[in-house]
Structure formats: structure tokens, C-alpha cells
PASEBA-1860 file (N, C-alpha, C; in nm, 3 decimals):
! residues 185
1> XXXXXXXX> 2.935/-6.718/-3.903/2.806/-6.647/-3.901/2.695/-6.745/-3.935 ~ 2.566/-6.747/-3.867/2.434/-6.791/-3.845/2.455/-6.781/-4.030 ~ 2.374/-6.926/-4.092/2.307/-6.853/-4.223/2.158/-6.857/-4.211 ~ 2.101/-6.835/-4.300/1.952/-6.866/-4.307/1.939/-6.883/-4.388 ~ 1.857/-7.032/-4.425/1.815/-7.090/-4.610/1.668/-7.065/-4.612 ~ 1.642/-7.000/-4.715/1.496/-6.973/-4.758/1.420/-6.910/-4.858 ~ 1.305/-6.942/-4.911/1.291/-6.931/-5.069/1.193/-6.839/-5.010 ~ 1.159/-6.795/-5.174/1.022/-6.670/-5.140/0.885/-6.728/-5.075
9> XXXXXXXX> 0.864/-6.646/-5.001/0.729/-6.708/-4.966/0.730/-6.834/-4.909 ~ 0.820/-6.866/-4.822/0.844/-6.957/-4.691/0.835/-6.907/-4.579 ~ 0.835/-7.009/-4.510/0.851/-6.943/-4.330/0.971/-6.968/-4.300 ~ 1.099/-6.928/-4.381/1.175/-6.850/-4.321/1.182/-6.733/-4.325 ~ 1.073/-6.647/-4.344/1.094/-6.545/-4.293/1.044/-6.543/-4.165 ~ 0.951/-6.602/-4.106/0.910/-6.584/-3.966/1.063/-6.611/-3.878 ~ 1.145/-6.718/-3.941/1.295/-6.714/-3.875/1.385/-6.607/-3.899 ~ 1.352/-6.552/-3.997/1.433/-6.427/-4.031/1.388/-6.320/-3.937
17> XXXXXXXX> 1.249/-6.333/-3.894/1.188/-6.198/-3.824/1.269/-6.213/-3.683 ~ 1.263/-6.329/-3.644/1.343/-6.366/-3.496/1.470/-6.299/-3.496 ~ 1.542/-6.326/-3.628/1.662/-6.347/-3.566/1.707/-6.155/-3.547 ~ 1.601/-6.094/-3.652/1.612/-5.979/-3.689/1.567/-5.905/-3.514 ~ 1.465/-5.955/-3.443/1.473/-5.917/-3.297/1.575/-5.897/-3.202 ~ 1.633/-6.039/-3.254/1.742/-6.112/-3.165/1.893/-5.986/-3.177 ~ 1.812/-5.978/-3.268/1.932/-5.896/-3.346/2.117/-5.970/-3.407 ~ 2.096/-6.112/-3.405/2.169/-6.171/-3.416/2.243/-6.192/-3.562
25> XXXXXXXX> 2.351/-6.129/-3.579/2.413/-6.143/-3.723/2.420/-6.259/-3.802 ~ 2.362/-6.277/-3.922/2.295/-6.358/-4.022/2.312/-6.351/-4.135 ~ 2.320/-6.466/-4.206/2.330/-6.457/-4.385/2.214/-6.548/-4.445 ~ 2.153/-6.433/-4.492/2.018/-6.503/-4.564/2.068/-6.525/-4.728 ~ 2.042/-6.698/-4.690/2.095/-6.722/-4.859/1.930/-6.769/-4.915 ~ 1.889/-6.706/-5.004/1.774/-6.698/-5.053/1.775/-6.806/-5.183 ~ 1.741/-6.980/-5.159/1.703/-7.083/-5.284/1.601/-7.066/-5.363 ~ 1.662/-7.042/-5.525/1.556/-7.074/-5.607/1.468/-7.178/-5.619
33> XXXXXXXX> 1.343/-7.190/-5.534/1.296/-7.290/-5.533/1.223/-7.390/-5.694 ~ 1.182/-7.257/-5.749/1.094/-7.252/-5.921/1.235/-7.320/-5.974 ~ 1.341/-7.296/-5.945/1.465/-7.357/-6.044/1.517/-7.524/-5.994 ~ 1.449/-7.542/-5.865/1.476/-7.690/-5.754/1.597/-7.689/-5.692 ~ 1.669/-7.568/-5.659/1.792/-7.603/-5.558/1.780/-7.610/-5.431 ~ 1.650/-7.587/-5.362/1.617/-7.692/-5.270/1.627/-7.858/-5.274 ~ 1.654/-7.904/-5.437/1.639/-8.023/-5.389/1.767/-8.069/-5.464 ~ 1.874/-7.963/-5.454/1.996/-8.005/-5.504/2.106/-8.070/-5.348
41> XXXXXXXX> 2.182/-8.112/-5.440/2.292/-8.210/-5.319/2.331/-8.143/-5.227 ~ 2.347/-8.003/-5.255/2.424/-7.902/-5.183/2.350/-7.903/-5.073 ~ 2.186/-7.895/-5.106/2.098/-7.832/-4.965/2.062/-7.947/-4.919 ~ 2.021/-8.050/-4.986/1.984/-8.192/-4.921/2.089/-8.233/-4.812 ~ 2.170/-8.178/-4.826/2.295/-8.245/-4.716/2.248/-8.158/-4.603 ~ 2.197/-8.046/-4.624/2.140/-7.948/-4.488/2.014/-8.017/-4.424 ~ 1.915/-8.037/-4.529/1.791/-8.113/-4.500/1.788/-8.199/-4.591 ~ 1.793/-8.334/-4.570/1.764/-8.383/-4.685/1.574/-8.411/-4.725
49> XXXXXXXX> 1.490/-8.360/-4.656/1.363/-8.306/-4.735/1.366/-8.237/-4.791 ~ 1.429/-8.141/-4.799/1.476/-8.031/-4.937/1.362/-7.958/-4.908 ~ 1.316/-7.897/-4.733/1.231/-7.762/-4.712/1.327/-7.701/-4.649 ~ 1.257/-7.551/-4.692/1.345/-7.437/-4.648/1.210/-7.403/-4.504 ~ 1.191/-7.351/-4.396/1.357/-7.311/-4.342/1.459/-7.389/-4.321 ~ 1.566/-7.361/-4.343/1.739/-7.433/-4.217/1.834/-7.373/-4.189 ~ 1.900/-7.374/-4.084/2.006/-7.282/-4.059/2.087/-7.362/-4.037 ~ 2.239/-7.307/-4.018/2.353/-7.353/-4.036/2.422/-7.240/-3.914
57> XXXXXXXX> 2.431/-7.297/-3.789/2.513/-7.217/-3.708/2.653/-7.309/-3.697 ~ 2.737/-7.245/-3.751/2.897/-7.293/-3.716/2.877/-7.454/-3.790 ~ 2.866/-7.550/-3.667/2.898/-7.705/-3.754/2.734/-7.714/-3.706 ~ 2.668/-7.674/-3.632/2.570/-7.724/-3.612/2.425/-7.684/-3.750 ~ 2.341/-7.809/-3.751/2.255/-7.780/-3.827/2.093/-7.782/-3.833 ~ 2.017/-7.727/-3.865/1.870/-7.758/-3.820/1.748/-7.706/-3.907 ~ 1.670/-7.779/-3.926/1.569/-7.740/-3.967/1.416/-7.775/-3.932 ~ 1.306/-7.673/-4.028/1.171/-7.707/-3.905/1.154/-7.562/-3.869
65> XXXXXXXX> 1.066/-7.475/-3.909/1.097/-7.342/-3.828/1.055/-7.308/-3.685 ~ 0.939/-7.447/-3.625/0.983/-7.418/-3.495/1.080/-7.437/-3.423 ~ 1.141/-7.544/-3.490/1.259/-7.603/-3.410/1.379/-7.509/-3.390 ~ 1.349/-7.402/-3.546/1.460/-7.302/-3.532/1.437/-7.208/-3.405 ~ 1.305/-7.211/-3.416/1.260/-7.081/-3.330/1.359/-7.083/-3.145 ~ 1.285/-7.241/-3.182/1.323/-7.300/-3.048/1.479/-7.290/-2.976 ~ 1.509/-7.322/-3.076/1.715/-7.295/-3.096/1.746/-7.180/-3.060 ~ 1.689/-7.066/-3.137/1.729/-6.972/-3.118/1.692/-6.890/-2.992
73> XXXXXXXX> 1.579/-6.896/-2.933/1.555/-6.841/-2.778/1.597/-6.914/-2.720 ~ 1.676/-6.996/-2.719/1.778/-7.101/-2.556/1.894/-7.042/-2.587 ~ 1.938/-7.056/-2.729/2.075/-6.988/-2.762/2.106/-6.861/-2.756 ~ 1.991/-6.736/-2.829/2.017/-6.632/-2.812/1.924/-6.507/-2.701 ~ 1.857/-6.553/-2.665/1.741/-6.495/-2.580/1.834/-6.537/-2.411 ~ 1.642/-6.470/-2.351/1.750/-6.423/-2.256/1.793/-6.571/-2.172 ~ 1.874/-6.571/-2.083/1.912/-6.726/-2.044/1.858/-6.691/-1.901 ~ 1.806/-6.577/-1.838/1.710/-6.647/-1.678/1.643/-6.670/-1.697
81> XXXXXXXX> 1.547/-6.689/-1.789/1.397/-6.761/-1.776/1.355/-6.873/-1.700 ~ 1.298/-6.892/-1.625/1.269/-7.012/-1.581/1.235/-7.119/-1.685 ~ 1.223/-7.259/-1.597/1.184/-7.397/-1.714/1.024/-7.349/-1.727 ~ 0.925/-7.288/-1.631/0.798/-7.256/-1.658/0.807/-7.160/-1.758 ~ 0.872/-7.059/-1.790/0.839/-6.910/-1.885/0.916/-7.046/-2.037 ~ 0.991/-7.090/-2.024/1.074/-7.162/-2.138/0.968/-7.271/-2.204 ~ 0.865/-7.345/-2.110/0.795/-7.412/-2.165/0.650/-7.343/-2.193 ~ 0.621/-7.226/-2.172/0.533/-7.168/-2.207/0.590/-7.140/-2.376
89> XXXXXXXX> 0.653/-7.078/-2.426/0.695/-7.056/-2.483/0.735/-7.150/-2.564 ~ 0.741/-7.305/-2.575/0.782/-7.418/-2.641/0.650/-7.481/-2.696 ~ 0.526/-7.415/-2.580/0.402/-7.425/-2.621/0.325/-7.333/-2.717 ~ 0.327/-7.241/-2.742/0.278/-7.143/-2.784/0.379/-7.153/-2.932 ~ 0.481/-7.196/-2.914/0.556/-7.209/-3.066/0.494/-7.329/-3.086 ~ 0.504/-7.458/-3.037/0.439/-7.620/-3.068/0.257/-7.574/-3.101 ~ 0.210/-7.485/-3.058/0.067/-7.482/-3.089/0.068/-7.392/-3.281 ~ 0.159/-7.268/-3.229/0.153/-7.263/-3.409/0.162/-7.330/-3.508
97> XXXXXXXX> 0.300/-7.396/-3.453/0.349/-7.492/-3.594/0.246/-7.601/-3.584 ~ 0.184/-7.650/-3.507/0.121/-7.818/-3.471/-0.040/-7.802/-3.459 ~ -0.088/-7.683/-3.398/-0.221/-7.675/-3.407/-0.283/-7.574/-3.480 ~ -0.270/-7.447/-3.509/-0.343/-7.312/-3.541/-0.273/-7.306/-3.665 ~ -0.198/-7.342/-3.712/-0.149/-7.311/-3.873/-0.176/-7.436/-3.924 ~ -0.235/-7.590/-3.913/-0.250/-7.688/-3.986/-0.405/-7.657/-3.987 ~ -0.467/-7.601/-3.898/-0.611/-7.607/-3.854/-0.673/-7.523/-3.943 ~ -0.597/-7.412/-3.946/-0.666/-7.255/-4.020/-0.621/-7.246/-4.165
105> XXXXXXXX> -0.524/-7.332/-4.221/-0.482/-7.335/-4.345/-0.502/-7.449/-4.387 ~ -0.560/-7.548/-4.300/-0.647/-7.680/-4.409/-0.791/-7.613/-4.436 ~ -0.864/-7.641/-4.585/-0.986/-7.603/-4.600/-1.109/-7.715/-4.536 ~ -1.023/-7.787/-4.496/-1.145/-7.915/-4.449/-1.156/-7.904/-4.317 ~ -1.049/-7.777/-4.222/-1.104/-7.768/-4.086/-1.138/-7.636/-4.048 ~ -1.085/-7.520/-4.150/-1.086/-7.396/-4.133/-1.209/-7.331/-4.087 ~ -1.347/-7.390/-4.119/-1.473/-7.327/-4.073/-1.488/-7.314/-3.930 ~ -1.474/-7.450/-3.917/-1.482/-7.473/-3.745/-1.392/-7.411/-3.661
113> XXXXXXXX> -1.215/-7.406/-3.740/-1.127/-7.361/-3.652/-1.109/-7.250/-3.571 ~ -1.128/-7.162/-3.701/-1.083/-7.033/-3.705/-1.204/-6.914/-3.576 ~ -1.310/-6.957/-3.556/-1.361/-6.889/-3.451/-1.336/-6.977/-3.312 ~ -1.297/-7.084/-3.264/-1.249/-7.178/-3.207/-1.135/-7.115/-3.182 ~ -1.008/-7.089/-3.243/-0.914/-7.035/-3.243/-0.902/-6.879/-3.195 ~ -0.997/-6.826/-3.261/-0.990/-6.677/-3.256/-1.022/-6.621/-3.131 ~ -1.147/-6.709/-3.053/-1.196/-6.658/-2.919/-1.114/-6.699/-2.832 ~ -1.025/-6.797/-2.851/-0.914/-6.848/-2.732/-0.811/-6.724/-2.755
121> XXXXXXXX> -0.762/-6.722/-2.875/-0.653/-6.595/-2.848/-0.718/-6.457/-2.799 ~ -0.846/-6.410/-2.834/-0.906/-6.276/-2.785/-0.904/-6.268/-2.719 ~ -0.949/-6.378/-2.610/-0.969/-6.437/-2.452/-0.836/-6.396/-2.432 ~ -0.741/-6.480/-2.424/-0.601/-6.400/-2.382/-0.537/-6.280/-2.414 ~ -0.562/-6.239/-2.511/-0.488/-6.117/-2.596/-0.529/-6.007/-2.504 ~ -0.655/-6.039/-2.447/-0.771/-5.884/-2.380/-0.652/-5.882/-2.247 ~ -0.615/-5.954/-2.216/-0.543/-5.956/-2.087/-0.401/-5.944/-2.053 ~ -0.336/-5.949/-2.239/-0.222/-5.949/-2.236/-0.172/-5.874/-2.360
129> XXXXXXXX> -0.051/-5.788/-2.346/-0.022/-5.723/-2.448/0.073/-5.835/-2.561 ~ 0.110/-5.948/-2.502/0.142/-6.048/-2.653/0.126/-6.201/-2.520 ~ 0.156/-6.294/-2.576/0.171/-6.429/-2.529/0.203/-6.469/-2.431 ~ 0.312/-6.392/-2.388/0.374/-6.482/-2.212/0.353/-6.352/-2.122 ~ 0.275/-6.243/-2.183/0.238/-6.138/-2.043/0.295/-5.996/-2.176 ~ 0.375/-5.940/-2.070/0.392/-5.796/-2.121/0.582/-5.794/-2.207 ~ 0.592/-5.912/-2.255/0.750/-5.916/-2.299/0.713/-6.011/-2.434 ~ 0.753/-5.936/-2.530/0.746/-6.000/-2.685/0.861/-6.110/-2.666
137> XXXXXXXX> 0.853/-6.206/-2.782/0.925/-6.305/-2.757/0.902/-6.405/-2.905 ~ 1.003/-6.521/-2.908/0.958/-6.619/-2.997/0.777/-6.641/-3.034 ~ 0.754/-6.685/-2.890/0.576/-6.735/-2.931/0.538/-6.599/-2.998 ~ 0.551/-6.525/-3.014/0.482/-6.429/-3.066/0.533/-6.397/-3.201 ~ 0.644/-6.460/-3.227/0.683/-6.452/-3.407/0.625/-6.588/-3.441 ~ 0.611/-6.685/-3.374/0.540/-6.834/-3.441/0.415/-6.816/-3.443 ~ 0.354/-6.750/-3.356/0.200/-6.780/-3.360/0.166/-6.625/-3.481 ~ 0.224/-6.477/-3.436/0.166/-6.377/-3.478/0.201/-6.347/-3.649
145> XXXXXXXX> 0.290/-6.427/-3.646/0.349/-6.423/-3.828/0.217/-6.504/-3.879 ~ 0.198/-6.649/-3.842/0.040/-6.695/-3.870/-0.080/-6.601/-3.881 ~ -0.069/-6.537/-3.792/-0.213/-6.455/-3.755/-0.185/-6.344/-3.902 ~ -0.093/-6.283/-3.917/-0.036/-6.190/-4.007/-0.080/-6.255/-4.171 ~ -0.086/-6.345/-4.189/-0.101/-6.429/-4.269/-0.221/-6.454/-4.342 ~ -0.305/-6.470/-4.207/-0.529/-6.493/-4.240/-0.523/-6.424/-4.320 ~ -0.532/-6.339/-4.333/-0.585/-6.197/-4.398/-0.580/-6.232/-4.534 ~ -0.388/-6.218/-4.528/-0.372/-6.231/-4.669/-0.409/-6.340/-4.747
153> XXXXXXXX> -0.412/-6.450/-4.727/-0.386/-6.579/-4.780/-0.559/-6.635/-4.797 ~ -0.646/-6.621/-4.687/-0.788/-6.681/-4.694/-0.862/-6.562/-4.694 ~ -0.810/-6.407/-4.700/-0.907/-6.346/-4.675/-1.026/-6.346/-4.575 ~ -0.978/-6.387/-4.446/-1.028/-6.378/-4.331/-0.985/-6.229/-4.253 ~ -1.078/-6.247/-4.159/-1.014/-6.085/-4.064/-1.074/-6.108/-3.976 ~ -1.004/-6.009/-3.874/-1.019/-6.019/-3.742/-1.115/-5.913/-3.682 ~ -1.205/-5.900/-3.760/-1.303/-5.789/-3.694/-1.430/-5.815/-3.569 ~ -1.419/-5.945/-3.525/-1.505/-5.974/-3.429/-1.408/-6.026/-3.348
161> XXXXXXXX> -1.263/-5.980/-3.361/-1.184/-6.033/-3.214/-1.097/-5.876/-3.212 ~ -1.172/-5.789/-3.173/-1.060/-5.692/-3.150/-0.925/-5.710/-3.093 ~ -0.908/-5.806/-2.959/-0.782/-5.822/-2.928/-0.682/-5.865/-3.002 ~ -0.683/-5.963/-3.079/-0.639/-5.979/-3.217/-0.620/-5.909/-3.312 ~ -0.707/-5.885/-3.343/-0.666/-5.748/-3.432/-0.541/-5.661/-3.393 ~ -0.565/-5.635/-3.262/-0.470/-5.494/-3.190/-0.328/-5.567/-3.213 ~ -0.337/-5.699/-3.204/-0.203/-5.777/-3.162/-0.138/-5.816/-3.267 ~ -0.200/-5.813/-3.370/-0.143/-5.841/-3.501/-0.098/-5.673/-3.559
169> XXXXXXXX> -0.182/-5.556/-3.506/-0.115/-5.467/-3.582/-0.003/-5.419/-3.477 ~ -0.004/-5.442/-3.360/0.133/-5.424/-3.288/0.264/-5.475/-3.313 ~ 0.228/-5.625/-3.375/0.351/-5.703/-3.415/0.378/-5.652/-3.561 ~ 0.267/-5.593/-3.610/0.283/-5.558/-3.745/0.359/-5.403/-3.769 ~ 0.372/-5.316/-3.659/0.467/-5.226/-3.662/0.592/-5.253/-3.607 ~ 0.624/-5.392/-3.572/0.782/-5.364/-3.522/0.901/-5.348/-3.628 ~ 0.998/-5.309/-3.627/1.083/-5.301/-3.746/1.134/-5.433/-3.785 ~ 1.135/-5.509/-3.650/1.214/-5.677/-3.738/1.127/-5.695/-3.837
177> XXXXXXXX> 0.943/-5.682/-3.784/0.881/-5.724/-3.866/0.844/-5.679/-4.022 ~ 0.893/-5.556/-4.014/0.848/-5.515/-4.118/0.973/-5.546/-4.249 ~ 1.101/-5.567/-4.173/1.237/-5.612/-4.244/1.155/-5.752/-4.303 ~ 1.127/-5.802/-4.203/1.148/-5.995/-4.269/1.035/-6.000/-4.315 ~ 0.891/-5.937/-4.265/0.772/-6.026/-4.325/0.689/-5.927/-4.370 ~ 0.674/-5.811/-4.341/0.563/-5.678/-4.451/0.638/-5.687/-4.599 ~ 0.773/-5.695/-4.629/0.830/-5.716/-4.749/0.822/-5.810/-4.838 ~ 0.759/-5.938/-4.775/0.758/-6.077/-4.805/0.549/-6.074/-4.889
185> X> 0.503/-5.980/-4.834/0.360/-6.032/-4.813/0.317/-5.918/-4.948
END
């Protein structure tokens, strides 16, 4: 069985929310991070940066929660996708982890970002019910767990991007989500 390593208030739960879609059977082993067994021998041999997320499928191992993300829609998602729908989707996870969550959660770029950011997703969101068209998916637990996040964390909101808004409370009623990340927040 899949495990999942992750402390409170990490982004493994955004991997937990996946896998909870995926519906893929899982053992969430939850590290005391306040106690440092993230940075004990046991887990260093998983990562030896000693961050949570990482998973442990069978012998294989990985960490990085896009990278998980990534793993897990080739492995468990659906397998016709084309290489175009697969790299849309490699994008839209590479833009959370790499652009819109370093951008909007540094305070030295957040002014500029965050309406920069916000009108590009409204712009799309108006046209689409999540990320790659009308079918929820990974990009939409990497990028919308972020978006889920503003609120709480900078006290930002989405009241001058309605599409956003709508898209965050859509992802915000699904049941994976409310298992892995309304419980977390």
C-alpha cells in the first residue's frame, strides 16, 4: 500500500486530496515535525531533506508534491490522455509549485503578483469550469489547494475575480477536499 508522509500543515495534504480523488488506497503516516522526525534516519533515507511531502509506493520512492502529483496522474489517472492534455497538466502543476505559490506567498512579490495572477486565472476560469476544460484533475488540486490557501494565510480574497472565487468554492465542496484540506485549515 501507497504511504503518505506528512506533518500538520504541509502540502501533503494537497497529495492527500489527490489521492483521496484518485481514490487510491493509502497510509497517511502523519511526522511529528515540533518533535524533528522529519529529520530522523528513518525519514532521511525517504528524503534526505527531511520535507514532508513523500510517498513510498512499493520499492519506489518520491518526494516534492508536484512531483507526487505528477506520479500519481500517469500512474493512477486516466491512461488515454494525450501527450498534449498530459503536458497541459505538467504545466498547470509546474506553474503552482514554480510560479503562483512562490509569487503570492513571498511578501517581496505578492503586491504585484497576486492581481497579475488573479486576472490570468479569471480570464480562464470565465471559460472554464476548472483547468484543462470541463474534467477536474491534478492541475486543479496543485493550483486550487493554493488558491484555497490566500484567504487563509494573507487574508486576501477573491472578490474582484468572481471566476475564482466560484472555482475555489467548487473545489471547496468536493468530498476529497473536504477529507484532506477543509480539516487541515
Amino acid at each position: 500500500m501507497l504511504k503518505l508522509y506528512g506533518g500538520q500543515f504541509s502540502r501533503a495534504s494537497i497529495v492527500q486530496w489527490y489521492l483521496e480523488e484518485l481514490g487510491v488506497p493509502y497510509e497517511y503516516v502523519l511526522l511529528d515535525m515540533k518533535a524533528g522526525e522529519h529529520q530522523k534516519p528513518e525519514f532521511l533515507a525517504i528524503n534526505p531533506v527531511g520535507k514532508v511531502p513523500a510517498i513510498v509506493d512499493g520499492d519506489f520512492i518520491l518526494w516534492e508534491s508536484g512531483a507526487i502529483l505528477l506520479y500519481l496522474a500517469e500512474k493512477y489517472g486516466d491512461p488515454n490522455l494525450s501527450l498534449e492534455t498530459r503536458s497541459h497538466i505538467n504545466q498547470w502543476i509546474l506553474y503552482g509549485n514554480a510560479t503562483l505559490g512562490p509569487e503570492i506567498f513571498s511578501e517581496a512579490t505578492r503586491e504585484s503578483a497576486f492581481s497579475r495572477h488573479m486576472t490570468v486565472l479569471n480570464q480562464h476560469l470565465q471559460q472554464h469550469p476548472f483547468l484543462l476544460g470541463d474534467q477536474f484533475g491534478a492541475a486543479d488540486v496543485a493550483v486550487g489547494a493554493l488558491l484555497a490557501y490566500i484567504p487563509l494565510m494573507l487574508k486576501l480574497d477573491f472578490q474582484d475575480y468572481p471566476a475564482v472565487q466560484a472555482y475555489v468554492q467548487r473545489l471547496s465542496e468536493r468530498p476529497a477536499y473536504q477529507k484532506a484540506i477543509a480539516k487541515r485549515v
